[in-house]
C-alpha positions in Angstrom: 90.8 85.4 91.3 93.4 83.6 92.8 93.0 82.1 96.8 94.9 83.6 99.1 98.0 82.3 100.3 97.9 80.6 104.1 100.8 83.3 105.1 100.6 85.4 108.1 102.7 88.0 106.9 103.1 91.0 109.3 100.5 90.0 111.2 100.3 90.6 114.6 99.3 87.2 116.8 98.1 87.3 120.6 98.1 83.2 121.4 96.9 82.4 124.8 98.4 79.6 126.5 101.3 79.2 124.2 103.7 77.8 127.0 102.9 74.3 125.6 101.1 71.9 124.1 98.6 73.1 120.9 99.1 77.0 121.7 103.0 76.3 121.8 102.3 74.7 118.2 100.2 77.6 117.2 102.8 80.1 118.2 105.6 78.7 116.5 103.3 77.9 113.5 102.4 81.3 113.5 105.9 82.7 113.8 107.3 80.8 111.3 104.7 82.0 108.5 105.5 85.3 109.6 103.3 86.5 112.1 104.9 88.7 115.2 103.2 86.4 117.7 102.7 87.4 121.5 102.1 83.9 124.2 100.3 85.1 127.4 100.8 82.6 129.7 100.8 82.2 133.3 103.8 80.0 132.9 107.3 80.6 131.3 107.3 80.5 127.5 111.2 79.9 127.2 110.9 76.5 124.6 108.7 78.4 123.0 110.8 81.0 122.9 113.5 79.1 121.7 111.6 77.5 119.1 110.2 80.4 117.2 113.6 82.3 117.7 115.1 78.7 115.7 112.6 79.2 113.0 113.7 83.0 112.4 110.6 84.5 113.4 109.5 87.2 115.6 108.1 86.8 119.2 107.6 87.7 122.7 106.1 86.4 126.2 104.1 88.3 128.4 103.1 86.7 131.8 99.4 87.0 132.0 97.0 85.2 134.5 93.8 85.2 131.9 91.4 85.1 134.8 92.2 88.8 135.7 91.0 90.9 133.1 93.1 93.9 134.3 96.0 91.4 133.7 94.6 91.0 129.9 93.9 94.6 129.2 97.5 95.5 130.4 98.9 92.7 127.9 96.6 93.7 125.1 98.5 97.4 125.9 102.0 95.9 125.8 101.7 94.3 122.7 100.0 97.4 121.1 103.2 98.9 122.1 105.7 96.5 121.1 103.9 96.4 117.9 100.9 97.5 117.3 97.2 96.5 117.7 96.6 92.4 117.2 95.2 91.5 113.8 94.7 88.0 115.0 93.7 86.6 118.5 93.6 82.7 119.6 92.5 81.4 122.6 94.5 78.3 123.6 94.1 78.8 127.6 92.7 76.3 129.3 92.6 73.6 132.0 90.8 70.2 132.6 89.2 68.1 135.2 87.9 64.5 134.7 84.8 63.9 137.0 80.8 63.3 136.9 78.7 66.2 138.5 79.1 64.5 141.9 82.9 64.1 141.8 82.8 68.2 141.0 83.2 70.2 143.8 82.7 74.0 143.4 86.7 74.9 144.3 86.8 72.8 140.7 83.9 74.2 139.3 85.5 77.5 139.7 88.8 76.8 138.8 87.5 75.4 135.3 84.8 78.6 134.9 87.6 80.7 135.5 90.1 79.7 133.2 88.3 77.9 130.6 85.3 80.5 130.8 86.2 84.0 132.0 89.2 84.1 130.7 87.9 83.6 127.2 85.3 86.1 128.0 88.3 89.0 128.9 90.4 88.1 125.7 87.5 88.3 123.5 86.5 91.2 125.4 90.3 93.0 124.4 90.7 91.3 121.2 87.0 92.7 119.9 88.2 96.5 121.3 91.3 96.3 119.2 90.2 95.0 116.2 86.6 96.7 116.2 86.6 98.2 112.3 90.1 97.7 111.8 89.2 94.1 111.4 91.2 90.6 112.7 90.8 87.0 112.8 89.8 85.1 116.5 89.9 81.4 117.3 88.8 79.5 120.1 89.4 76.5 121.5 86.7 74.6 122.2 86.6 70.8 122.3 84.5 67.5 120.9 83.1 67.8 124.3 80.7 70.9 123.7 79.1 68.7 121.4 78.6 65.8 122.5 78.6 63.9 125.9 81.9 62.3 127.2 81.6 60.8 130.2 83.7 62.3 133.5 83.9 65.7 132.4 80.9 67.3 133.7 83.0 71.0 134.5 85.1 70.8 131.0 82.4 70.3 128.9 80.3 72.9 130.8 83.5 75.3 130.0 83.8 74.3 126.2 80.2 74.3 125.6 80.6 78.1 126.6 83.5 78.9 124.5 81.4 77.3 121.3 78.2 79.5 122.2 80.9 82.6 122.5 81.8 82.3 119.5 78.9 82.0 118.1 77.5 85.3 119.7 81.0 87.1 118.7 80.8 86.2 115.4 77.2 87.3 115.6 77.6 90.7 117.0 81.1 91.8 115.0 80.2 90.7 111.7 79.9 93.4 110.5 82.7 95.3 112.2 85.4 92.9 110.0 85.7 90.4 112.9 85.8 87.0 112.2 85.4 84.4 114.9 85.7 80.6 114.6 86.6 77.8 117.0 88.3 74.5 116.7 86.8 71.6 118.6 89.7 69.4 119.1 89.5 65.5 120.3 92.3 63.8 123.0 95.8 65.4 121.3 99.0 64.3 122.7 100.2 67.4 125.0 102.0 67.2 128.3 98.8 67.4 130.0 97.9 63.7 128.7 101.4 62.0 129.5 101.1 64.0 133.8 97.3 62.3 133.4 98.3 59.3 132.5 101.2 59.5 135.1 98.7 60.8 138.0 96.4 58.1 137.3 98.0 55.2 136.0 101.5 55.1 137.3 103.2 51.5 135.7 100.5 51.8 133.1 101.0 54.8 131.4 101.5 53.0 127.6 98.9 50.4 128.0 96.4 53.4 128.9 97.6 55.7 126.3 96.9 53.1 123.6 94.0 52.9 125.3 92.7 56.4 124.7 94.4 56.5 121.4 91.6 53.9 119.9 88.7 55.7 121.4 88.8 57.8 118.4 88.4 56.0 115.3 91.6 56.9 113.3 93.0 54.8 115.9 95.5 57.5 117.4 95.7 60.9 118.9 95.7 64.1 116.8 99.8 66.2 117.4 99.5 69.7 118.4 101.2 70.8 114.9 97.8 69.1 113.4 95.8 71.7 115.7 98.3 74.3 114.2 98.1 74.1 110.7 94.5 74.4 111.3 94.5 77.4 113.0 96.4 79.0 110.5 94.0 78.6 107.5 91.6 79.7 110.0 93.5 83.0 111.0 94.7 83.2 107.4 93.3 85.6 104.6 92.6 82.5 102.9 89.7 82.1 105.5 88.4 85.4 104.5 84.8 83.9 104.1 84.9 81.6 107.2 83.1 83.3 110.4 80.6 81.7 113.0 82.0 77.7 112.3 83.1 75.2 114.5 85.4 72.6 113.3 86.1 69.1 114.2 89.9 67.9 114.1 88.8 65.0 116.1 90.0 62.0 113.8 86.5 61.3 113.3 85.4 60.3 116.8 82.3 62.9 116.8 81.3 61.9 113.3 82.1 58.8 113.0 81.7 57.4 117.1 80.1 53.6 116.5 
Protein backbone atom coordinates (compact mmCIF):
# COMPACT_ATOMS: atom_id res chain seq x y z
CA UNK A 1 0.00 0.00 0.00
CA UNK A 2 1.64 2.98 -0.88
CA UNK A 3 2.04 6.16 1.96
CA UNK A 4 0.26 8.95 1.37
CA UNK A 5 1.56 11.86 -0.20
CA UNK A 6 2.30 15.12 2.36
CA UNK A 7 -0.31 17.23 -0.02
CA UNK A 8 -3.05 19.17 1.26
CA UNK A 9 -5.07 19.11 -1.67
CA UNK A 10 -8.46 20.86 -1.31
CA UNK A 11 -8.22 21.00 2.11
CA UNK A 12 -9.63 23.52 3.98
CA UNK A 13 -7.00 25.21 6.72
CA UNK A 14 -8.05 27.50 9.72
CA UNK A 15 -4.34 28.67 11.09
CA UNK A 16 -4.46 30.84 14.15
CA UNK A 17 -2.01 33.46 14.41
CA UNK A 18 -0.75 33.44 10.92
CA UNK A 19 0.16 37.24 10.84
CA UNK A 20 3.80 36.11 11.50
CA UNK A 21 6.30 34.15 12.62
CA UNK A 22 5.67 30.03 12.61
CA UNK A 23 1.69 30.38 11.78
CA UNK A 24 2.73 32.84 8.86
CA UNK A 25 5.04 29.78 7.78
CA UNK A 26 2.32 27.30 8.30
CA UNK A 27 -0.14 29.31 6.27
CA UNK A 28 1.99 29.82 3.32
CA UNK A 29 3.18 26.10 3.74
CA UNK A 30 -0.22 25.14 3.75
CA UNK A 31 -1.29 27.23 0.73
CA UNK A 32 1.29 26.33 -1.33
CA UNK A 33 0.60 22.37 -1.04
CA UNK A 34 -2.84 23.32 -1.83
CA UNK A 35 -4.81 23.83 1.13
CA UNK A 36 -7.46 26.95 1.08
CA UNK A 37 -5.97 28.30 4.25
CA UNK A 38 -7.96 30.88 6.58
CA UNK A 39 -5.26 33.22 9.24
CA UNK A 40 -7.38 34.56 12.18
CA UNK A 41 -5.39 37.05 13.61
CA UNK A 42 -5.86 40.00 15.72
CA UNK A 43 -3.34 41.73 13.51
CA UNK A 44 -3.27 42.33 9.70
CA UNK A 45 -2.21 39.38 7.59
CA UNK A 46 -1.22 41.40 4.43
CA UNK A 47 2.69 39.70 3.97
CA UNK A 48 1.03 36.80 4.47
CA UNK A 49 -1.31 37.59 2.08
CA UNK A 50 1.08 38.49 -0.29
CA UNK A 51 3.12 35.51 0.13
CA UNK A 52 0.62 32.79 -0.32
CA UNK A 53 -1.03 34.91 -3.30
CA UNK A 54 3.05 34.72 -4.78
CA UNK A 55 2.93 30.97 -4.35
CA UNK A 56 -0.46 30.63 -6.34
CA UNK A 57 -2.47 29.44 -3.65
CA UNK A 58 -5.64 30.19 -2.18
CA UNK A 59 -6.26 32.22 1.06
CA UNK A 60 -8.00 34.65 3.16
CA UNK A 61 -7.76 36.77 6.64
CA UNK A 62 -10.33 37.16 9.00
CA UNK A 63 -9.71 39.44 12.03
CA UNK A 64 -10.35 37.47 15.05
CA UNK A 65 -9.43 38.28 18.70
CA UNK A 66 -9.16 34.35 19.86
CA UNK A 67 -10.00 35.33 23.47
CA UNK A 68 -13.67 35.95 22.49
CA UNK A 69 -15.21 32.87 21.58
CA UNK A 70 -18.25 34.71 19.90
CA UNK A 71 -15.35 36.17 17.76
CA UNK A 72 -14.20 32.42 16.87
CA UNK A 73 -17.57 30.89 16.32
CA UNK A 74 -18.34 33.87 13.90
CA UNK A 75 -14.96 33.07 11.94
CA UNK A 76 -15.45 29.37 12.09
CA UNK A 77 -19.03 30.60 10.14
CA UNK A 78 -17.28 32.74 7.57
CA UNK A 79 -14.95 30.28 6.54
CA UNK A 80 -17.73 27.58 6.36
CA UNK A 81 -19.19 30.11 4.00
CA UNK A 82 -16.35 31.12 1.90
CA UNK A 83 -15.64 27.46 1.67
CA UNK A 84 -16.83 25.04 3.51
CA UNK A 85 -16.35 23.38 6.86
CA UNK A 86 -12.32 23.23 7.99
CA UNK A 87 -10.84 19.78 7.50
CA UNK A 88 -7.74 20.89 9.29
CA UNK A 89 -7.33 23.35 12.36
CA UNK A 90 -3.83 24.69 13.86
CA UNK A 91 -3.41 26.65 16.70
CA UNK A 92 -0.47 29.05 16.21
CA UNK A 93 -1.89 31.98 18.69
CA UNK A 94 0.00 32.82 21.30
CA UNK A 95 1.92 35.32 23.49
CA UNK A 96 4.88 35.23 25.96
CA UNK A 97 6.14 36.68 29.14
CA UNK A 98 9.56 36.00 30.72
CA UNK A 99 9.32 36.13 34.56
CA UNK A 100 9.50 33.79 37.93
CA UNK A 101 6.18 33.41 39.83
CA UNK A 102 7.03 36.68 41.73
CA UNK A 103 7.79 38.85 38.65
CA UNK A 104 4.07 37.61 37.49
CA UNK A 105 1.43 39.80 38.25
CA UNK A 106 -2.13 38.66 37.68
CA UNK A 107 -2.81 41.60 34.72
CA UNK A 108 0.05 39.02 33.02
CA UNK A 109 -1.20 35.98 34.35
CA UNK A 110 -4.35 36.84 32.52
CA UNK A 111 -3.12 38.14 29.56
CA UNK A 112 -1.06 34.76 28.96
CA UNK A 113 -4.37 32.44 30.24
CA UNK A 114 -6.30 34.19 27.88
CA UNK A 115 -4.52 33.98 24.76
CA UNK A 116 -2.36 31.11 25.19
CA UNK A 117 -5.18 29.23 27.17
CA UNK A 118 -8.79 30.17 26.41
CA UNK A 119 -8.28 30.84 23.21
CA UNK A 120 -7.01 27.33 22.45
CA UNK A 121 -9.90 26.13 24.45
CA UNK A 122 -12.69 28.24 21.87
CA UNK A 123 -10.87 27.00 18.66
CA UNK A 124 -10.77 23.50 19.65
CA UNK A 125 -14.09 24.09 20.95
CA UNK A 126 -15.21 25.21 16.92
CA UNK A 127 -12.78 23.14 15.20
CA UNK A 128 -14.19 19.75 17.15
CA UNK A 129 -18.10 21.04 16.13
CA UNK A 130 -17.06 21.16 12.56
CA UNK A 131 -15.26 18.36 12.08
CA UNK A 132 -17.28 15.99 14.56
CA UNK A 133 -17.76 12.62 12.11
CA UNK A 134 -16.82 14.36 9.17
CA UNK A 135 -13.35 14.02 10.37
CA UNK A 136 -10.10 16.69 10.29
CA UNK A 137 -6.63 17.06 11.46
CA UNK A 138 -5.76 19.67 14.69
CA UNK A 139 -2.38 20.92 15.91
CA UNK A 140 -1.38 22.76 18.71
CA UNK A 141 1.25 24.68 19.60
CA UNK A 142 2.67 23.88 22.63
CA UNK A 143 6.33 24.46 23.53
CA UNK A 144 9.66 22.53 25.24
CA UNK A 145 8.46 24.46 28.15
CA UNK A 146 5.33 22.09 29.02
CA UNK A 147 7.89 19.63 29.58
CA UNK A 148 10.29 20.62 31.22
CA UNK A 149 11.37 23.64 33.51
CA UNK A 150 12.90 26.74 31.89
CA UNK A 151 13.59 29.25 34.12
CA UNK A 152 11.59 32.91 33.95
CA UNK A 153 8.62 31.67 32.41
CA UNK A 154 6.42 30.78 35.15
CA UNK A 155 2.85 32.07 33.15
CA UNK A 156 4.15 30.51 29.53
CA UNK A 157 4.88 27.39 30.70
CA UNK A 158 1.65 27.27 32.83
CA UNK A 159 -0.13 28.15 29.32
CA UNK A 160 1.75 25.48 27.20
CA UNK A 161 1.53 22.88 29.82
CA UNK A 162 -2.30 23.41 29.22
CA UNK A 163 -2.26 23.28 25.48
CA UNK A 164 -0.23 19.77 25.78
CA UNK A 165 -2.90 18.22 28.39
CA UNK A 166 -5.67 19.65 25.68
CA UNK A 167 -4.58 17.84 23.37
CA UNK A 168 -4.25 15.08 25.03
CA UNK A 169 -7.92 15.12 26.34
CA UNK A 170 -9.09 16.08 22.59
CA UNK A 171 -7.50 13.45 21.13
CA UNK A 172 -8.89 11.28 23.91
CA UNK A 173 -12.54 12.24 23.57
CA UNK A 174 -12.80 12.51 19.44
CA UNK A 175 -11.02 9.49 18.58
CA UNK A 176 -13.40 7.95 17.62
CA UNK A 177 -15.33 10.65 15.85
CA UNK A 178 -12.18 10.86 12.99
CA UNK A 179 -10.43 13.66 14.88
CA UNK A 180 -7.02 13.60 15.16
CA UNK A 181 -5.17 15.96 17.52
CA UNK A 182 -1.39 16.43 17.91
CA UNK A 183 0.78 19.25 19.14
CA UNK A 184 4.30 20.45 18.37
CA UNK A 185 6.46 21.50 21.16
CA UNK A 186 8.81 23.87 19.56
CA UNK A 187 12.20 25.20 21.26
CA UNK A 188 13.47 29.26 20.82
CA UNK A 189 12.65 29.76 16.76
CA UNK A 190 13.76 32.93 15.18
CA UNK A 191 10.38 35.00 14.75
CA UNK A 192 9.93 38.67 15.23
CA UNK A 193 9.00 38.19 18.70
CA UNK A 194 12.84 37.13 19.51
CA UNK A 195 14.61 40.01 17.47
CA UNK A 196 11.57 43.03 19.60
CA UNK A 197 12.99 40.79 22.89
CA UNK A 198 16.22 41.01 22.16
CA UNK A 199 15.64 44.75 21.25
CA UNK A 200 13.48 45.44 24.54
CA UNK A 201 16.02 43.92 26.60
CA UNK A 202 19.28 44.23 25.25
CA UNK A 203 19.40 47.32 23.20
CA UNK A 204 23.42 47.47 21.70
CA UNK A 205 23.51 43.77 22.41
CA UNK A 206 21.09 42.36 20.41
CA UNK A 207 23.71 39.81 18.29
CA UNK A 208 25.88 38.98 21.15
CA UNK A 209 22.54 37.84 23.02
CA UNK A 210 21.11 36.19 20.14
CA UNK A 211 24.14 33.96 19.84
CA UNK A 212 23.67 33.63 23.13
CA UNK A 213 20.25 31.87 23.04
CA UNK A 214 21.17 30.21 19.90
CA UNK A 215 23.76 27.78 21.86
CA UNK A 216 21.35 27.06 24.68
CA UNK A 217 20.05 24.37 22.43
CA UNK A 218 22.51 21.94 21.44
CA UNK A 219 22.42 22.07 17.67
CA UNK A 220 23.96 25.28 18.35
CA UNK A 221 21.20 27.52 16.54
CA UNK A 222 17.58 28.38 16.46
CA UNK A 223 15.03 26.30 14.66
CA UNK A 224 13.23 28.79 11.24
CA UNK A 225 9.64 28.98 11.20
CA UNK A 226 9.54 27.02 7.75
CA UNK A 227 11.17 24.06 9.97
CA UNK A 228 7.95 24.33 12.33
CA UNK A 229 5.99 24.29 8.96
CA UNK A 230 7.07 21.37 7.22
CA UNK A 231 6.21 19.74 10.32
CA UNK A 232 2.97 20.66 10.66
CA UNK A 233 2.20 19.53 7.42
CA UNK A 234 3.03 15.78 7.75
CA UNK A 235 1.16 16.30 10.87
CA UNK A 236 -2.12 17.71 9.12
CA UNK A 237 -1.33 15.55 6.17
CA UNK A 238 -3.09 12.16 5.20
CA UNK A 239 0.20 10.83 5.53
CA UNK A 240 -0.31 11.19 9.35
CA UNK A 241 -3.42 9.21 9.21
CA UNK A 242 -2.20 6.98 12.19
CA UNK A 243 -0.65 9.86 14.28
CA UNK A 244 -3.24 11.10 17.14
CA UNK A 245 -2.53 11.97 20.93
CA UNK A 246 1.62 12.81 20.28
CA UNK A 247 3.62 15.52 21.13
CA UNK A 248 6.62 16.27 19.23
CA UNK A 249 9.82 17.91 19.86
CA UNK A 250 11.40 20.21 17.06
CA UNK A 251 13.66 21.55 19.64
CA UNK A 252 17.22 20.83 18.01
CA UNK A 253 17.64 18.44 20.76
CA UNK A 254 17.63 20.84 23.77
CA UNK A 255 14.85 18.64 25.79
CA UNK A 256 16.54 15.36 24.82
CA UNK A 257 19.73 16.03 24.74
CA UNK A 258 20.00 19.24 27.57
CA UNK A 259 23.74 18.35 29.36
Amino acid sequence: MPTPERTLANKVAVVTGGASGIGQAIAVLFAERGAHVAVLDVSASEETMARISAAHGTGMHHTCDVTNQAEVDAAFAVVATRWRQPDILVNSAGVAHVGTVEQTSEEDFDRVYAVNVKGVYNCLRAGVAAMKDRGGAILNMASVASTIGIPDRFAYSMSKGAVLTMTYSVARDYVHHKIRCNCIAPGRVHTPFVDGFLAKNYPGREAEMFEQLSRTQPIGRMGQPPEIAELALFLCSDAAGFVTGSNYAIDGGFASLKM
